[in-house]
C-alpha positions as CSV (number, residue, x, y, z in Angstrom):
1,X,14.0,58.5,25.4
2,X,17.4,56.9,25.3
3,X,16.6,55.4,28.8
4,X,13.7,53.4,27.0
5,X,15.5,52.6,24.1
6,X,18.3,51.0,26.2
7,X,15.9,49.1,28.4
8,X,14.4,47.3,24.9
9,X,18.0,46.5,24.0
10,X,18.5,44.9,27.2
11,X,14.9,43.0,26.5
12,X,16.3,42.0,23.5
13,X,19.5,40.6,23.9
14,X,18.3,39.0,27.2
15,X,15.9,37.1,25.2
16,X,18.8,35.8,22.6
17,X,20.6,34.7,25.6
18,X,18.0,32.7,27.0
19,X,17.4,30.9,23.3
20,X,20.1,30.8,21.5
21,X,22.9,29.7,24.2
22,X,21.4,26.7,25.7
23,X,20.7,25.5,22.2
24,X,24.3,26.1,21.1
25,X,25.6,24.7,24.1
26,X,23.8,21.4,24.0
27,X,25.0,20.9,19.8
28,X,28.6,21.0,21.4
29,X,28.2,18.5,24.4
30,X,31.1,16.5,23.8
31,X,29.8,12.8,22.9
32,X,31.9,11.8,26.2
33,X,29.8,14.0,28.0
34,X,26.3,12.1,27.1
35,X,28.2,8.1,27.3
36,X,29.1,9.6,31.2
37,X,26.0,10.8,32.3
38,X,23.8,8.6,34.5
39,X,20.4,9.9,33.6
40,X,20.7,8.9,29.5
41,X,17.6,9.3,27.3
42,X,16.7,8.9,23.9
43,X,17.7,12.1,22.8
44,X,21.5,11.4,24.2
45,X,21.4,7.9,22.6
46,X,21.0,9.3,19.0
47,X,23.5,12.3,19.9
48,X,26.0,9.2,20.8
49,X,25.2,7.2,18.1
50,X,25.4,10.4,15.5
51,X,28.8,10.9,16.4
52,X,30.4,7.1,15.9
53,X,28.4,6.8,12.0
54,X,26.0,8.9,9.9
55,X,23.9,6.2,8.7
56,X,22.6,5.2,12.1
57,X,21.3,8.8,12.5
58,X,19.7,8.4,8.9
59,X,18.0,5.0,10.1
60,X,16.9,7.1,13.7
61,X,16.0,9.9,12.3
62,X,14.2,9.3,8.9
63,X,11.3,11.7,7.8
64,X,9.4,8.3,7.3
65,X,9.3,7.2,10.6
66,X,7.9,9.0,13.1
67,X,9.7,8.6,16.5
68,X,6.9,9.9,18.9
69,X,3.3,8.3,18.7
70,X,0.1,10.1,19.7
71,X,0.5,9.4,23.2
72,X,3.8,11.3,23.6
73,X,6.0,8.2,23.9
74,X,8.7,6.7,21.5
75,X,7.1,4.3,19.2
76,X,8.3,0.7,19.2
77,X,9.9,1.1,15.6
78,X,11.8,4.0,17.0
79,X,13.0,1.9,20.5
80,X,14.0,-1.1,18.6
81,X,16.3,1.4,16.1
82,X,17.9,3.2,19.0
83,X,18.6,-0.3,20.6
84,X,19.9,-2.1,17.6
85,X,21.9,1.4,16.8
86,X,23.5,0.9,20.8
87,X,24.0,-2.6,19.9
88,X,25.8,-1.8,17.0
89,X,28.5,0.2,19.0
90,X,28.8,-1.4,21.9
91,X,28.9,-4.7,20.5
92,X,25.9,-6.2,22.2
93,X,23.7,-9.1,20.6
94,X,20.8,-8.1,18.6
95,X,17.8,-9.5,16.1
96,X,18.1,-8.4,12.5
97,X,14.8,-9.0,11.1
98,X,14.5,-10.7,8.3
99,X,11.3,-12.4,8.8
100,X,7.6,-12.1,9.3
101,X,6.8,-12.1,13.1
102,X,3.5,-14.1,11.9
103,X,3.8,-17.7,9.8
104,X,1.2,-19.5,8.4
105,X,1.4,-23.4,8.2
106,X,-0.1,-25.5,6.5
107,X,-1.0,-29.2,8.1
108,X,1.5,-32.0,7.2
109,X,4.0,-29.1,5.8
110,X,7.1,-28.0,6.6
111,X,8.1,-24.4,8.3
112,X,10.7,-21.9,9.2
113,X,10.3,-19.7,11.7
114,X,13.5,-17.5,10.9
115,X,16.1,-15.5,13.6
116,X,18.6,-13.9,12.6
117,X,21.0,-12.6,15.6
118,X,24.3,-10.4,14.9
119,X,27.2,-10.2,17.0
120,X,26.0,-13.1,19.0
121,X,30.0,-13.8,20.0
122,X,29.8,-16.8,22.7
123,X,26.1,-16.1,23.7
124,X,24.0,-18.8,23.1
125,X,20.9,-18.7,21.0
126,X,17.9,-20.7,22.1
127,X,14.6,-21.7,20.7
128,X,11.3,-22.3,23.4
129,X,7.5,-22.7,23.0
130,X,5.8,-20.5,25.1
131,X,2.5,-22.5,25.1
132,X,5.0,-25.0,28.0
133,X,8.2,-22.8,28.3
134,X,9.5,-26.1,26.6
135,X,13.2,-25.0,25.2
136,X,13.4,-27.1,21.8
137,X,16.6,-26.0,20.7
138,X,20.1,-24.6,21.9
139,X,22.5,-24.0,20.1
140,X,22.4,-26.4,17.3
141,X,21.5,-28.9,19.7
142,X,17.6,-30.3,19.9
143,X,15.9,-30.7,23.5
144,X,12.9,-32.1,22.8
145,X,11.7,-35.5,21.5
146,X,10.3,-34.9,18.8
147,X,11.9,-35.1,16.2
148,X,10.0,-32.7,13.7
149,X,12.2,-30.0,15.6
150,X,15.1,-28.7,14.9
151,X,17.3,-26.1,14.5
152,X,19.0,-24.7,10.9
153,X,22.3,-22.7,11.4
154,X,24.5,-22.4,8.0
155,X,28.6,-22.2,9.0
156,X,29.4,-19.1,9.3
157,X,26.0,-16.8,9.3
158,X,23.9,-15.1,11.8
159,X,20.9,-17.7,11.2
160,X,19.4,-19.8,14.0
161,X,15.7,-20.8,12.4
162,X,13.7,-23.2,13.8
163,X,12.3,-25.7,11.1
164,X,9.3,-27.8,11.9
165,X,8.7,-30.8,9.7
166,X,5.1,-32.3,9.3
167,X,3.6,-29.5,10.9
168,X,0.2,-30.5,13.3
169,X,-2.7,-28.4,14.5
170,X,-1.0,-28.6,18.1
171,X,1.7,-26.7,16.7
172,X,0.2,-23.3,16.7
173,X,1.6,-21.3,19.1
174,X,3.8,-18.6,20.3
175,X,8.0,-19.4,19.8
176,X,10.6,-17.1,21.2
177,X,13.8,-17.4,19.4
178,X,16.0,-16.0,22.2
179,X,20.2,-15.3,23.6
180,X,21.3,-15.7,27.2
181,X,22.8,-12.0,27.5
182,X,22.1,-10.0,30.6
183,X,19.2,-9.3,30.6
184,X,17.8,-11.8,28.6
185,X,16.6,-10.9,24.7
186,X,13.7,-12.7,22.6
187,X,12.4,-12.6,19.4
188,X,8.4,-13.8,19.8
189,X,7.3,-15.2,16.4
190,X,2.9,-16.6,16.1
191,X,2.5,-19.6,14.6
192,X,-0.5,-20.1,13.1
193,X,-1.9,-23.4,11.4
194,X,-4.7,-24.0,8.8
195,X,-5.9,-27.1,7.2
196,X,-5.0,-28.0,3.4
197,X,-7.9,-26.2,1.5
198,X,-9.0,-26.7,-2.1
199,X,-10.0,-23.7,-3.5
200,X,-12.6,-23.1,-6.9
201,X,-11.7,-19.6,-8.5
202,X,-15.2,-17.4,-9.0
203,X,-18.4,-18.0,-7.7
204,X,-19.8,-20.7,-6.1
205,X,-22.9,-20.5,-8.5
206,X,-21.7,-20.7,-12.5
207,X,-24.2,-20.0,-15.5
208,X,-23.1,-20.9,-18.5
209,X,-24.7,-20.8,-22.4
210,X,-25.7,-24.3,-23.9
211,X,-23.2,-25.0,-26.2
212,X,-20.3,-22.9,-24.7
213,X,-17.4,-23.9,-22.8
214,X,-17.4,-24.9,-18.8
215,X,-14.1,-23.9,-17.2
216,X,-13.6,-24.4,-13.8
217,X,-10.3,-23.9,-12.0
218,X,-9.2,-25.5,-8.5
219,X,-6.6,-24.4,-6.4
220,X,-5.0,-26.1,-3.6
221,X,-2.7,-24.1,-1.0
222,X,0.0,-27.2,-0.1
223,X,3.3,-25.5,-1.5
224,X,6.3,-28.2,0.0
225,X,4.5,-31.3,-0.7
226,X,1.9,-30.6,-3.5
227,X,-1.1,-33.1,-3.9
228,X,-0.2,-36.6,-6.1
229,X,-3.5,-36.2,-8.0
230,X,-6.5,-33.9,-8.3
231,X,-9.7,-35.7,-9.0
232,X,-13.0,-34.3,-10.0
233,X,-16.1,-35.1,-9.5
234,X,-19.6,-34.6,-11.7
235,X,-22.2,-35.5,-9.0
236,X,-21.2,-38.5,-7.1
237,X,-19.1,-39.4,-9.9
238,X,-15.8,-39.0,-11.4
239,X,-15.6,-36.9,-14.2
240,X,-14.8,-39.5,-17.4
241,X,-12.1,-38.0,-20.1
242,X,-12.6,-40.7,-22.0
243,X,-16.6,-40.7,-22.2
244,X,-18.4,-41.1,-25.7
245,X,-19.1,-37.1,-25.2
246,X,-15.9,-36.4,-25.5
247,X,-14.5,-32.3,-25.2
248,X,-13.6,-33.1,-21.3
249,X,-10.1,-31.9,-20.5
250,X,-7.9,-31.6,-18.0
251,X,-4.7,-28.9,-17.3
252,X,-2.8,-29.4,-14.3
253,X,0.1,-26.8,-13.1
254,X,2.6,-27.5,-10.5
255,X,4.8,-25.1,-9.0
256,X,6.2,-23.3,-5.9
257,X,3.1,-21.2,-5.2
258,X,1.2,-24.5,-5.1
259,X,-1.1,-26.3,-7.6
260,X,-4.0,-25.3,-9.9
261,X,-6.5,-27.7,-11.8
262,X,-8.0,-26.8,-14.8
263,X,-11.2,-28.5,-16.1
264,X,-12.7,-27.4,-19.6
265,X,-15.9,-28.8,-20.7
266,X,-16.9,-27.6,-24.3
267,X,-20.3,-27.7,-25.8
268,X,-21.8,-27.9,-22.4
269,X,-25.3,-29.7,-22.8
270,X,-27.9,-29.3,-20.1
271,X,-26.7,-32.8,-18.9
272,X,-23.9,-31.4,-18.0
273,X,-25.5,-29.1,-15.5
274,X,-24.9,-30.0,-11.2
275,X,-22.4,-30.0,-9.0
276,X,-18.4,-30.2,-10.1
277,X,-16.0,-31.2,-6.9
278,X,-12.4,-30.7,-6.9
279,X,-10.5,-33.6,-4.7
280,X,-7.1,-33.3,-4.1
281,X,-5.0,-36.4,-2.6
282,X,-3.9,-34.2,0.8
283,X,-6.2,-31.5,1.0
284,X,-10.0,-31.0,1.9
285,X,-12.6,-30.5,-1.1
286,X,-13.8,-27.7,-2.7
287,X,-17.3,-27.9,-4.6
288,X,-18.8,-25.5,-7.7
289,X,-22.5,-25.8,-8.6
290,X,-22.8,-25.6,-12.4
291,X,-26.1,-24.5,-14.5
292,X,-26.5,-24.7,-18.2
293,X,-28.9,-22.5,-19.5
294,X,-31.0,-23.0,-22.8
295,X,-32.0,-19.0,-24.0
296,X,-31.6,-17.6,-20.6
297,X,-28.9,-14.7,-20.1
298,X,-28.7,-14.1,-15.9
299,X,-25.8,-11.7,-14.9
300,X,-23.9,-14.2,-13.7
301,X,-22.8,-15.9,-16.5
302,X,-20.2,-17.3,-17.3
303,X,-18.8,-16.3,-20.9
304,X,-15.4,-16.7,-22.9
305,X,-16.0,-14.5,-26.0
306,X,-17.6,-11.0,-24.7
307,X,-15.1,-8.7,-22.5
308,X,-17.4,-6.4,-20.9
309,X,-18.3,-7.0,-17.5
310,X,-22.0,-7.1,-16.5
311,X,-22.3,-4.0,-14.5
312,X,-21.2,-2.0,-17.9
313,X,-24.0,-4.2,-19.6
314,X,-26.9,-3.2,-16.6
315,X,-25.4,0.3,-17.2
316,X,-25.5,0.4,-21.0
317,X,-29.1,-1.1,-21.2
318,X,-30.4,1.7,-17.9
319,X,-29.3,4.8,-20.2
320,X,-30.8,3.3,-23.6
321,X,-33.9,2.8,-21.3
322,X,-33.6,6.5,-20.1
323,X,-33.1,7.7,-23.5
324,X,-36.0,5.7,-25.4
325,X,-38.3,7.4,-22.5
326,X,-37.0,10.7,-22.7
327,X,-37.8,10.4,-26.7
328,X,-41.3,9.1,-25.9
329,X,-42.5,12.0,-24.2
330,X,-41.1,14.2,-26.4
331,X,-42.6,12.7,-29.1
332,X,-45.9,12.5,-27.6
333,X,-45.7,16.4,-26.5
C-alpha cells in the first residue's frame, strides 16, 4: 500500500516538473539571452521589446488585436507592430501611418498622398510610380518633368507627402513612398481618380402636389476648387428667377466638403412639371425628372408639411383595412 502511494507521488511531482519548470524557466531568460540567439521569432521579439518599455507590449499584445489569423500565421497588423516596436529600439527607419493607403482624386484637383517616416537619420526618402518605376521625388528634390509633382516636407517633421496639382485620369496608380535602408522599405499608397460629378439628393423621379413647393438640391464633389456657378436648367432652358411667375429661388452653399445648390419652386403649377438639370461650371451634370400632380397622391411624393414616411402610411391604411374586414364578418355573423 505505501509502495503505491509513493509511486502516485512520484507521477505527481514528475508531472509538475515537466509543466511548471520549462515555463518558469523561459519567464526568466535574460533579455540578453533572446537579442543573442540566432534563430529569433516573434515570441522573442515581444519578450525583447517587453523588457526596454511597457507600452510597446500594450500596442503587441492588446485584447483587440488578434496576433494569429485563421491560418495559424501572424496577421499583418501584428508583423507591422513587432517591426515598428524593433524599429523603435534599434533605431531603424519606419512608416508611421497617418494616412489612408487608398485616395480618391478628383479630375483637375489637387492631392496628397501622405508618408510619414520616423527616425529617418541620413536615409533618404523617395517617392516612385509603380505603373513606370518612374522615381518623382527624392528628398525634397523633383525628378520628373512635370511639374504637377512634388514633394511637401515641413522643417523639422517626419512628413515627406507627395502632392499632385491638377490631378488627370492618367494619374491613377500605385505610388510607393519609400527609404534606401538595407533592405529597402516602401509604403504602397492606390490612387484612384473619378470625374467631377453633380449629384441631385433623392430620387431621380419627384412627385409633387399642385400648389406645393418643388425643392431640389444639387451637390457637386470638387472640394479644392469649387464650381464658379451652378446653373439649372427647366427643359432645354435655363431656369428664369426673374420670370412673371415669380417664387423661383436659389440657395447656394460653399464650403470645405464641397458645394450644394438649392432650387425652391413654390406653388408648383403643372407647367412646371419635366426635367430640372443641375450644371455646374467644372463638373458633369446631374438631371431630376419632376411631375406635378393635380388630385393624385402616389408614394413617392414629395411633401414638406406631413413627417410620416410612406411605408408607416401603407402600414396604417393595411391594418384599418384588416380591421374594417374583421368587423364585417362579425357583423354579418
Amino acid at each position: 500500500m505505501l509502495l503505491h502511494i509513493s509511486w502516485q507521488l512520484l507521477v505527481f511531482f514528475s508531472l509538475l516538473v515537466i509543466v511548471f519548470i520549462p515555463t518558469t524557466y523561459s519567464a526568466h531568460i535574460p533579455v540578453s539571452a533572446v537579442k543573442g540567439s540566432s534563430t529569433s521569432s516573434h515570441s522573442g521579439m515581444i519578450s525583447s521589446v517587453a523588457s526596454g518599455s511597457s507600452n510597446i507590449v500594450g500596442a503587441v499584445s492588446g485584447g483587440s488585436e488578434q496576433a494569429i489569423n485563421n491560418n495559424n500565421k501572424p496577421s499583418a497588423r501584428f508583423t507591422d507592430t513587432v517591426l515598428k516596436s524593433s524599429n523603435l529600439i534599434t533605431g531603424r527607419p519606419y512608416f508611421d501611418d497617418v494616412g489612408p493607403r487608398n485616395v480618391t482624386a478628383i479630375v483637375g484637383q489637387s492631392t496628397l498622398l501622405k508618408c510619414r517616416v520616423k527616425h529617418v537619420g541620413n536615409r533618404t526618402v523617395s517617392w516612385m510610380r509603380k505603373r513606370d518605376l518612374h522615381i518623382l521625388t527624392s528628398s525634397i528634390i523633383t525628378y520628373t518633368g512635370d511639374a504637377r509633382f512634388s514633394v511637401k516636407h515641413p522643417m523639422d517633421t517626419d512628413d515627406w507627402d507627395l502632392k499632385i496639382d491638377f490631378v488627370q485620369k492618367r494619374d491613377a496608380g500605385v505610388y510607393e513612398c519609400q527609404v534606401n535602408t538595407e533592405p529597402k522599405i516602401s509604403l504602397p499608397i492606390v490612387l484612384t481618380v473619378e470625374d467631377a460629378q453633380a449629384n441631385i439628393w433623392g430620387s431621380q423621379e419627384v412627385f409633387v402636389k399642385k400648389g406645393s413647393t418643388i425643392s431640389l438640391t444639387c451637390s457637386v464633389n470638387v472640394h479644392s476648387t469649387p464650381p464658379s456657378s451652378v446653373l439649372w436648367y427647366h427643359g432645354h432652358s435655363v431656369v428664369d428667377f426673374d420670370s412673371p411667375r415669380g417664387g423661383i429661388s436659389l440657395e447656394t452653399e460653399k464650403t470645405e466638403a464641397g458645394t450644394t445648390s438649392k432650387l425652391l419652386v413654390t406653388k408648383a403649377a403643372l407647367t412646371d412639371s419635366g426635367n430640372y438639370t443641375c450644371v455646374p461650371s467644372n463638373a458633369h451634370a446631374a438631371s431630376v425628372s419632376v411631375h406635378v400632380l393635380n388630385g393624385e397622391h402616389p408614394a413617392a411624393m414629395q411633401t414638406s408639411s406631413s413627417g410620416i414616411p410612406s411605408t408607416h402610411i401603407l402600414f396604417i391604411l393595411t391594418i384599418s383595412v384588416s380591421i374594417s374586414t374583421i368587423l364585417r364578418s362579425v357583423i354579418h355573423r
